[in-house]
C-alpha positions as CSV (number, residue, x, y, z in Angstrom):
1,X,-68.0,-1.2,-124.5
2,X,-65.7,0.8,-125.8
3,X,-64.4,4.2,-124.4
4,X,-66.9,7.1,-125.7
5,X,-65.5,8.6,-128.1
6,X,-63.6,5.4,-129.7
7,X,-67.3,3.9,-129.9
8,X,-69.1,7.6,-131.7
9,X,-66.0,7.1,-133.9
10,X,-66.7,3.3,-134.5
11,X,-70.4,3.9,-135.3
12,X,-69.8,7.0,-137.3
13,X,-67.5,5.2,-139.5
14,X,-69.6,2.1,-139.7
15,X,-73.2,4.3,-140.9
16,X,-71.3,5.9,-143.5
17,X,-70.3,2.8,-144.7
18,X,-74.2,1.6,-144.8
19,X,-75.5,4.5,-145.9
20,X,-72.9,3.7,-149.4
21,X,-75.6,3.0,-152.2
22,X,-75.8,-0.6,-153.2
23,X,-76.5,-1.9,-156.7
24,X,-80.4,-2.2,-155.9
25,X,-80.7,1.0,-154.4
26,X,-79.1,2.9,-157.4
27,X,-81.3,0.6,-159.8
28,X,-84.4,1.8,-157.6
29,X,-83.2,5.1,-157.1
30,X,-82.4,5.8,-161.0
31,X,-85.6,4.6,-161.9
32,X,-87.4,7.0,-159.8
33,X,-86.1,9.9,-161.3
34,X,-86.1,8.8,-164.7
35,X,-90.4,8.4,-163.9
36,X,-90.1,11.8,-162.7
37,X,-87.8,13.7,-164.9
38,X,-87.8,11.2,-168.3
39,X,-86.7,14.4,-170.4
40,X,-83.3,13.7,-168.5
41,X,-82.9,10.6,-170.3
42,X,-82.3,9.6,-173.9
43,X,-84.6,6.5,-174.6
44,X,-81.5,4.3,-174.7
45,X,-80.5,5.2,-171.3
46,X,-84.4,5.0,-170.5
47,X,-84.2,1.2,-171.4
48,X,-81.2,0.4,-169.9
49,X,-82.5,1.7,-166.2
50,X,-86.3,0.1,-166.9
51,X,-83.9,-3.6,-167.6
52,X,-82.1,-3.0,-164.6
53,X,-85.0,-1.8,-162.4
54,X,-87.0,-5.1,-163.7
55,X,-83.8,-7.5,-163.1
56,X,-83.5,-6.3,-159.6
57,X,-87.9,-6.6,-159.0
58,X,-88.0,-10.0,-159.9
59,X,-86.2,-10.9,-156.7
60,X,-89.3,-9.2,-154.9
61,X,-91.4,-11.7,-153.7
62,X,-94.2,-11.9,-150.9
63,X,-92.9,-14.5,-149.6
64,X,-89.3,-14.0,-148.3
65,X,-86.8,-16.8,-147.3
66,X,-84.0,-16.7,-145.0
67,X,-81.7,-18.1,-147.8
68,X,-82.2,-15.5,-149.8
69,X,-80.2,-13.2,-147.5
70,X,-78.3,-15.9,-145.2
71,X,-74.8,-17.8,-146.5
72,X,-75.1,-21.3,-146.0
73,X,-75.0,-22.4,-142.4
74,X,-75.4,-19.2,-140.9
75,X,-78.4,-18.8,-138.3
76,X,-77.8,-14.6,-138.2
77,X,-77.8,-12.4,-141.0
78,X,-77.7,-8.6,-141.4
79,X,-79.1,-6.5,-144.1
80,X,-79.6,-3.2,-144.4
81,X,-82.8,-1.6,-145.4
82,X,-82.8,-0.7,-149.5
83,X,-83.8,2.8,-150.2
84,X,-86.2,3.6,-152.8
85,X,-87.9,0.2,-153.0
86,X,-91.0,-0.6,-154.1
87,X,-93.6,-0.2,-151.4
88,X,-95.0,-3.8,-151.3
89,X,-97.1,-6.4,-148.6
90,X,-94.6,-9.4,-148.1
91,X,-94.1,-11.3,-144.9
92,X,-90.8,-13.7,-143.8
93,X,-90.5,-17.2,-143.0
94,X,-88.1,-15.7,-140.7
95,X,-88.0,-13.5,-137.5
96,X,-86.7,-9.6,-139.0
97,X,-85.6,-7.3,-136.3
98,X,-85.1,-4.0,-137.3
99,X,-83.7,-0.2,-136.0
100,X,-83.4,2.8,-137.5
101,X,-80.5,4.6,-137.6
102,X,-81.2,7.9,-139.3
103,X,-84.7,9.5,-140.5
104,X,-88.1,8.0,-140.0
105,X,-90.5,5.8,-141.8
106,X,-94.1,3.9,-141.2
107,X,-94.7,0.4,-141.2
108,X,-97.5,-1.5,-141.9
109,X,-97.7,-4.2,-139.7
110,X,-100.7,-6.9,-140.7
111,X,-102.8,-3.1,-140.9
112,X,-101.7,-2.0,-138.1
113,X,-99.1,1.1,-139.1
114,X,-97.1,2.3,-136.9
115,X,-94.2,5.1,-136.7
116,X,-90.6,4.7,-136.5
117,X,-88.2,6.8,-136.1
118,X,-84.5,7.4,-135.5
119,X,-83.6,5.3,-132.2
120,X,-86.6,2.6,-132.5
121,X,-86.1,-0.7,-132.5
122,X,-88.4,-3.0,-132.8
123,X,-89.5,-6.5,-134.0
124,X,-92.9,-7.9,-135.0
125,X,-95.0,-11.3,-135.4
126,X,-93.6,-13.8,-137.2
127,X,-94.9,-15.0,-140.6
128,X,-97.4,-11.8,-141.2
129,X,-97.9,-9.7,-144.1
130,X,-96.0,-5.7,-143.6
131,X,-94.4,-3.0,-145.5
132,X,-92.3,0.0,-144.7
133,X,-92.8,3.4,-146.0
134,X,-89.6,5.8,-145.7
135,X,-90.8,9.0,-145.0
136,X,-87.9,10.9,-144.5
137,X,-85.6,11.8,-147.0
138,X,-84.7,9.3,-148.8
139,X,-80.9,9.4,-149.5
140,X,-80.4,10.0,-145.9
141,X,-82.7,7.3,-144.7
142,X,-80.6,4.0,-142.8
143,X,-82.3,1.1,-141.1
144,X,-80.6,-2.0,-140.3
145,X,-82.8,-5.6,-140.2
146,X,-81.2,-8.6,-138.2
147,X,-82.6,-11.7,-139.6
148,X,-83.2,-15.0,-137.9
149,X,-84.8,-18.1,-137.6
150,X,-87.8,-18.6,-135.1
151,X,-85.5,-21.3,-133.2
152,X,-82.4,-19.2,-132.6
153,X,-84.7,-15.9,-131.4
154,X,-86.3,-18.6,-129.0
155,X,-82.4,-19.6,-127.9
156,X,-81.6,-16.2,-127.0
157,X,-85.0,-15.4,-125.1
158,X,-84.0,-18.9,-123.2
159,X,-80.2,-17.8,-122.7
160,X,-81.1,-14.5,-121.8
161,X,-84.4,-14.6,-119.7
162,X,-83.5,-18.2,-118.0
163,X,-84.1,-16.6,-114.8
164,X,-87.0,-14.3,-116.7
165,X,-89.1,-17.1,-118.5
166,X,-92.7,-14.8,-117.5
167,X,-90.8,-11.8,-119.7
168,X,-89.4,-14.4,-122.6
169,X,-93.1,-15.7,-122.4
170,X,-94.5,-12.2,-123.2
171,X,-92.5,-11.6,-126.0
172,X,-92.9,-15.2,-127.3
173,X,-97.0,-14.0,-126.8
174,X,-96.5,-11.0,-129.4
175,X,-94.4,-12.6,-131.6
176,X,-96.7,-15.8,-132.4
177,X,-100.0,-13.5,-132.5
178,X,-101.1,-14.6,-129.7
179,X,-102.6,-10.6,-128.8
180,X,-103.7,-8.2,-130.8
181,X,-100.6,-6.0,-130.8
182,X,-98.3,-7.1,-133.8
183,X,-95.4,-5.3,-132.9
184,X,-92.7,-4.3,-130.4
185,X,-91.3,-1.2,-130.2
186,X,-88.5,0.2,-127.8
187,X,-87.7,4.2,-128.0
188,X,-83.7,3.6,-127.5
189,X,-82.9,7.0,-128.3
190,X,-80.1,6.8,-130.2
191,X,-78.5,4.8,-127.2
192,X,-74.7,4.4,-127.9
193,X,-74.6,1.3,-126.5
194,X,-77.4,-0.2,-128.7
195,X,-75.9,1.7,-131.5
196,X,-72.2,0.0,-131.1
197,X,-73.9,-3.5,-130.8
198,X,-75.2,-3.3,-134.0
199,X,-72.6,-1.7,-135.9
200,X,-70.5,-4.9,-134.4
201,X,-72.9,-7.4,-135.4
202,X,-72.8,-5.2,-139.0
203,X,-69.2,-5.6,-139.0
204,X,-69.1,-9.1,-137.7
205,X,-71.6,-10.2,-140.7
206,X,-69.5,-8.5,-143.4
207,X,-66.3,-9.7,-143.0
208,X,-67.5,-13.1,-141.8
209,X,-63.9,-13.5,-140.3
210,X,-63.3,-17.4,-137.9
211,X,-66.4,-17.8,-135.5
212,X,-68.2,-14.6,-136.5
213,X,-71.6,-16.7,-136.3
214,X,-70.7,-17.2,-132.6
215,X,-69.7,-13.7,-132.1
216,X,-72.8,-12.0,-133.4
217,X,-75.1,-14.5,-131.3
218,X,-73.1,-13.2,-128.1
219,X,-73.7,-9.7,-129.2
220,X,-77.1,-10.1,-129.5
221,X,-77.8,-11.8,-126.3
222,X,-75.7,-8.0,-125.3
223,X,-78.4,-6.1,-127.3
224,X,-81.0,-7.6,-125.6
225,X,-79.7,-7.4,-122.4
226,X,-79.3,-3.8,-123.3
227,X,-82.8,-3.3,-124.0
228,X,-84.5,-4.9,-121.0
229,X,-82.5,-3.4,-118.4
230,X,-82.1,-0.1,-120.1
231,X,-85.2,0.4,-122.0
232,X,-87.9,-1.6,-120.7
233,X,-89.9,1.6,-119.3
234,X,-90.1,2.8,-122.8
235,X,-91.9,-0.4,-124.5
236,X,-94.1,0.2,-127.1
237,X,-96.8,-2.3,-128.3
238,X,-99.7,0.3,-129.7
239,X,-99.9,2.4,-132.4
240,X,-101.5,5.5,-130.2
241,X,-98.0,6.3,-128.3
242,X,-100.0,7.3,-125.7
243,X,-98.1,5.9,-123.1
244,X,-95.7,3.2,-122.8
245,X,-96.9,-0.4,-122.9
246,X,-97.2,-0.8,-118.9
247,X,-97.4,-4.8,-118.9
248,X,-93.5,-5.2,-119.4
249,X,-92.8,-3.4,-116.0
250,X,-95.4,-5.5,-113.7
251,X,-93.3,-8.5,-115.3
252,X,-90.3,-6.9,-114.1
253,X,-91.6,-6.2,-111.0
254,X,-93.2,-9.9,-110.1
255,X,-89.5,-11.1,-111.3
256,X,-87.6,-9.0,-109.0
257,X,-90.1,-9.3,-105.6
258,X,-91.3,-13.4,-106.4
259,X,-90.7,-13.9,-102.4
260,X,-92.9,-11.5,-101.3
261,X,-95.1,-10.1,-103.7
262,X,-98.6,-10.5,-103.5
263,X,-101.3,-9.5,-106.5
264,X,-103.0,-6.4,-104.5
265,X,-99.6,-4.7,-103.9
266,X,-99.0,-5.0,-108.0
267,X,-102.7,-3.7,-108.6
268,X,-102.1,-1.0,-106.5
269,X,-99.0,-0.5,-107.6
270,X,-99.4,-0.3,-111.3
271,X,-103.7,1.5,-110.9
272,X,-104.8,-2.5,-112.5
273,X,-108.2,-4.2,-111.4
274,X,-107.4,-7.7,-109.4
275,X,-110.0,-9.2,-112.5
276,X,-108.0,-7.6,-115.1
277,X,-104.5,-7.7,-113.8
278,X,-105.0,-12.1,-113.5
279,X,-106.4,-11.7,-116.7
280,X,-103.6,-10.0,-118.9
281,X,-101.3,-12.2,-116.6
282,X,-102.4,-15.2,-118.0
283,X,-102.9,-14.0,-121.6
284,X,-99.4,-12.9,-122.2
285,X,-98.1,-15.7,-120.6
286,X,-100.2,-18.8,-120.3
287,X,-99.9,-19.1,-116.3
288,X,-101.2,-17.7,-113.9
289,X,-100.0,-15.1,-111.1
290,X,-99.9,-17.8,-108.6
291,X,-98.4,-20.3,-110.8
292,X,-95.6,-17.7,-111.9
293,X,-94.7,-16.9,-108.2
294,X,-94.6,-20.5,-107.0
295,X,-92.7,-21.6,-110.3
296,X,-90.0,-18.4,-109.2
297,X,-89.8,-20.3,-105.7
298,X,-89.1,-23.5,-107.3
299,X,-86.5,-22.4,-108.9
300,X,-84.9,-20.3,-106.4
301,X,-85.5,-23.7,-104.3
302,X,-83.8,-25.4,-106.7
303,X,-80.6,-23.6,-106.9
304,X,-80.3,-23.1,-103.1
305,X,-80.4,-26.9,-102.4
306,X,-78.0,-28.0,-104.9
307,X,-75.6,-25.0,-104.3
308,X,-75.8,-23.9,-100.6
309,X,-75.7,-26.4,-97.0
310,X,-78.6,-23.8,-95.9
311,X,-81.4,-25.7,-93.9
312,X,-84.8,-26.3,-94.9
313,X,-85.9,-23.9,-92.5
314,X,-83.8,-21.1,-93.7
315,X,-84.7,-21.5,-97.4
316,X,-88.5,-22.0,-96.8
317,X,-87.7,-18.8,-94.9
318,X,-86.1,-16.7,-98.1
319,X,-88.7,-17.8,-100.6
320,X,-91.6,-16.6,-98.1
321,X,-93.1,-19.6,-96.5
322,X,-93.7,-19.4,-93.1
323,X,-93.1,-22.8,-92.1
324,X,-90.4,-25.5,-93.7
325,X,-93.6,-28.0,-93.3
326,X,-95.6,-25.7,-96.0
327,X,-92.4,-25.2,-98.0
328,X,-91.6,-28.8,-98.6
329,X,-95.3,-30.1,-99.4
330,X,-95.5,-27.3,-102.3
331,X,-92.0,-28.6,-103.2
332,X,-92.9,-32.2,-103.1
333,X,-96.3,-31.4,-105.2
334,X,-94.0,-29.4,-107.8
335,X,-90.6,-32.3,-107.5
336,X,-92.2,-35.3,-106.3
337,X,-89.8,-35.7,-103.9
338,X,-89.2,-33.5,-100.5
339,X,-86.5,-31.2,-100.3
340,X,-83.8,-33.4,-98.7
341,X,-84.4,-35.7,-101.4
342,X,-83.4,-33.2,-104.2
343,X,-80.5,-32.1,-102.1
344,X,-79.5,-35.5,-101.5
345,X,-80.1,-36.5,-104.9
346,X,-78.4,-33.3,-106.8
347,X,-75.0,-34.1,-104.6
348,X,-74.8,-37.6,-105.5
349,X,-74.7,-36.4,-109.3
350,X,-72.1,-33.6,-108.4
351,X,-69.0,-33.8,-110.8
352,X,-66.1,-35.7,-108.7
353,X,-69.6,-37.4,-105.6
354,X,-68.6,-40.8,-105.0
């Protein structure tokens, strides 16, 4: 990132720029007053601003397509949100995330309606019917969507969380409506470091200058970085705002301690009934707690025989088995093969093995 006050200079410059009324908005926004104040209008310039308004509603639609915003062969697109229009259910056959910049609004997510304001980002299940409601002023108002296709949100989630798949698999959860919470919401803030991330991608997507699509994928995988170490404890998945969504955390927590963990220390941990705690486990991401911890050992297994000359003994020792002999029967059950065969095997198919 940038030095401080280069990057508060960057952003402030890049916001005014959005905030710079587009041809819909002005159409929208003229409109508006003229229903309000019509004495302020002679009925020619009455009928010029009801054509325009009515050009610019016919490319409202319920049904909105990634082509309508995208330029041929690009996977990420940004747009920012249009002031002053029409307050209508429509849903995307595309993924729409979405942060607001200045003021606040609600949105109506599949009836669920929560509230935004400046500093949330958030994104919600793909393919269901929402709308957004500015209610804040509306001149002021500036939200930003990044638009993408299911495939490449799944890419970044696999790029990002390799080493995370139980997280990836939570968001994936919410996202295909697989729970009953529609959206995600994180409370950045106003972080700077979120902030200059998407005033890149912004600027990255306007001038569309030699591998900008590239670019703006690597800044997202940033961004999302950015949220999960930086923001996870203020997840948001209800409309109450009670209290932060706790589930993300206990994720965190299984990924960072898969060695030694055990299900009672999280329960404890986190105030969660045994019962419960397996049952949300396996709803949010399809396995279960003992399935996630030995699939984390696999892994780790993995990596350490095809990167290090450490024994058996000592990785069946780091992964928290207390004997290589148990070690290498849950890896030969997981590998079919033991663990001198995968070592064995792995170097053969080193670049430059005989």
């Amino acid at each position: 990132m940038k030095h401080y006050l280069e990057s508060s200079a960057f952003i402030q410059e890049t916001t005014s720029k959005m905030l710079q009324f587009n041809p819909m908005e002005l159409a929208f926004r003229s409109y508006e007053h003229m229903v309000h104040f019509p004495e302020s209008y002679s009925p020619q310039e009455r009928e010029n601003i009801e054509n325009t308004y009515h050009t610019f509603c016919k490319r409202l639609h319920p049904s909105i397509d990634f082509e309508d915003f995208a330029s041929a062969g690009e996977k990420i697109a940004l747009v920012k949100h249009a002031r002053y229009l029409p307050v209508l259910p429509h849903l995307h056959t595309y993924v729409e995330l979405f942060y607001v910049f200045q003021g606040s609004c609600t949105h109506d997510c599949n009836g669920q309606v929560y509230q935004l304001s400046r500093g949330d980002f958030c994104f919600w299940q793909y393919h269901i019917p929402h709308k957004i409601q500015v209610t804040s002023d509306m001149d002021s108002f500036l939200a930003l969507n990044v638009l993408l296709s299911p495939e490449t949100l799944e890419g970044l989630f696999q790029s990002i969380l390799d080493e995370n798949n139980v997280i990836s698999q939570y968001f994936s959860s919410i996202l295909h409506g697989h729970t009953s919470h529609p959206m995600i919401i994180f409370h950045t803030q106003s972080d700077p470091d979120v902030e200059e991330l998407l005033c890149m991608l912004y600027e990255e997507g306007r001038l569309k200058r030699p591998y900008y699509q590239s670019l703006m994928y690597s800044y997202l995988m940033d961004l999302f970085v950015c949220l999960l170490r930086d923001h996870a404890h203020q997840v948001f998945t209800d409309t109450s705002y009670e209290k932060p969504d706790s589930f993300l955390p206990v994720l965190q927590y299984i990924q960072n301690h898969y060695d030694t963990v055990s299900l009672q220390e999280i329960c404890e941990k986190y105030h969660y009934s045994p019962a419960y705690l397996s049952r949300i486990i396996k709803k949010y991401t399809g396995s279960t707690f003992s399935q996630i911890i030995t699939e984390k050992k696999m892994e780790q297994a993995e990596h350490l025989l095809s990167h290090t000359q450490r024994s058996i003994t000592d990785i069946a020792q780091e992964l928290g088995y207390h004997d290589a002999s148990h070690f290498s029967t849950v890896f030969r059950k997981h590998h079919q093969q033991s663990p001198s065969q995968y070592r064995s095997h792995t170097e053969k198919n080193l670049p430059g093995a005989d």
